[in-house]
C-alpha positions in Angstrom: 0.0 0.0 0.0 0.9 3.3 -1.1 1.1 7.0 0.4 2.1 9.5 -2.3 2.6 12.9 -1.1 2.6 15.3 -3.7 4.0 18.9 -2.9 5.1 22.0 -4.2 4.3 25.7 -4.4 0.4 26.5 -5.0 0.1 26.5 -9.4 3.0 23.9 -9.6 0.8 21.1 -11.0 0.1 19.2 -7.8 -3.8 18.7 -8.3 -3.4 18.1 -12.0 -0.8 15.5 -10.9 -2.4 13.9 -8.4 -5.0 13.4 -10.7 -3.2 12.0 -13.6 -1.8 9.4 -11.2 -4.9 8.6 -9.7 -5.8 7.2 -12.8 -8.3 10.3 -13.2 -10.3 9.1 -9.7 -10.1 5.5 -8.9 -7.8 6.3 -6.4 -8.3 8.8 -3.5 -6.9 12.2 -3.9 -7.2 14.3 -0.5 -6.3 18.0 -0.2 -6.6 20.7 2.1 -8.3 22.5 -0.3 -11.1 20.2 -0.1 -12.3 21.9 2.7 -12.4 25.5 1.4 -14.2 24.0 -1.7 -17.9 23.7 -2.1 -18.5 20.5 -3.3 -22.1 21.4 -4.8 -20.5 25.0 -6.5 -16.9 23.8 -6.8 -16.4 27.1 -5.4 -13.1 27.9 -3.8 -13.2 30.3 -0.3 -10.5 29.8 1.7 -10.4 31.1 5.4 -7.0 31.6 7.2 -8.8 31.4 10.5 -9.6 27.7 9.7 -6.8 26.5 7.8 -6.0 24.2 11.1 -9.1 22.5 10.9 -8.7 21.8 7.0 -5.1 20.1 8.3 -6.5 18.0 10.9 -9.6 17.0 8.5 -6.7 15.9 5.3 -5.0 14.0 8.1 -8.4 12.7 9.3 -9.4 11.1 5.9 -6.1 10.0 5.1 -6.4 7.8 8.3 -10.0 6.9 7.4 -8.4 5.2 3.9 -5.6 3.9 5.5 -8.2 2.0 7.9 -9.9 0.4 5.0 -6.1 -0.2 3.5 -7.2 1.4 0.2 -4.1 0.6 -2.3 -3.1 4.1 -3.0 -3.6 7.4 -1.4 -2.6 10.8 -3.0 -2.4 13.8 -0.9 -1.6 17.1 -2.6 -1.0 19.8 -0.4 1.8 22.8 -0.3 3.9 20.6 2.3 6.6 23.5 2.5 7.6 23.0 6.0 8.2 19.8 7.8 5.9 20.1 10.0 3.0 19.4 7.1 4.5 16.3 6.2 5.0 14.5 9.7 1.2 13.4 10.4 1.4 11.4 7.2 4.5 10.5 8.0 3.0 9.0 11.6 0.2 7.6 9.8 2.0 5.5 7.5 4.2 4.1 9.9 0.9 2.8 12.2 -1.1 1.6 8.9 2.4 0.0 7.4 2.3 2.2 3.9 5.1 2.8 1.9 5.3 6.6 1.5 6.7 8.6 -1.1 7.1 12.3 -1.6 6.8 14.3 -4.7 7.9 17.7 -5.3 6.2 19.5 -8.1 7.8 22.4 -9.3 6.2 25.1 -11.7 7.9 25.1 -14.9 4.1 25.6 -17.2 4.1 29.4 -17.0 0.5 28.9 -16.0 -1.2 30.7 -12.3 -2.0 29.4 -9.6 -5.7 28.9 -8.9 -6.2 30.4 -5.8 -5.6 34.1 -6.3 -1.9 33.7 -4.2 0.0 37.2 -5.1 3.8 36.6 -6.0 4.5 38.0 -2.9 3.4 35.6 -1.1 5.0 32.6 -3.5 8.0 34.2 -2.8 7.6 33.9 1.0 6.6 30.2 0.6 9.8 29.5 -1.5 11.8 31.2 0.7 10.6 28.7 3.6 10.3 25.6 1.2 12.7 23.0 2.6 14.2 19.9 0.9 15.6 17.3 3.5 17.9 15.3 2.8 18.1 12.1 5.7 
């Protein structure tokens, strides 16, 4: 069983990635973003003041997959600091996945889709870490 995390700065691919792989659905793709979206709309509002509670609920249907040992699990999300990644990590050591991680960069010239100013992609890079263990 397989935990992909997929990561990179917001318009670097990740979704259309995680998608792709998923072989367009028949395998779960989970997001933080899935929160802030309407799923009746589609509509995207996201809400700084709740962006903890769209964390814990990724994490929390992450686990609910893991629980029914669903093959593969993709979970696209910025992941630019460590502490992001180390739930999943957590979880795939109690459910016994192997877990790989996935950096997306943005080399498409294309925007990202939730309004984020350059500014603020600049700040993310700035704190985007690559470990190497």
């Amino acid at each position: 069983m397989f935990l992909i995390l997929l990561r990179g700065l917001p318009g670097s691919g990740k979704s259309t990635l995680a998608k792709v792989l998923s072989e367009n659905g028949k395998y779960p793709v989970l997001s933080i973003d899935d929160f802030f979206t309407n799923p009746t709309t589609g509509t995207y509002n996201f809400e700084f003041d709740k962006n903890h509670l769209a964390y814990k609920d990724c994490e929390l249907k992450t686990g609910q997959f893991m629980q029914k040992q669903t093959e593969k699990i993709f979970v696209d999300n910025t992941f630019t600091l460590e502490w992001e990644l180390e739930p999943y990590f957590k979880l795939a050591a109690e459910f016994n996945y192997q877990i790989f991680t996935l950096t997306v960069e943005h080399r498409h010239k294309g925007k990202n889709s939730h309004g984020v100013s350059d500014e603020q992609l600049a700040k993310m890079a700035e704190k985007y870490k690559v470990v190497l263990v």
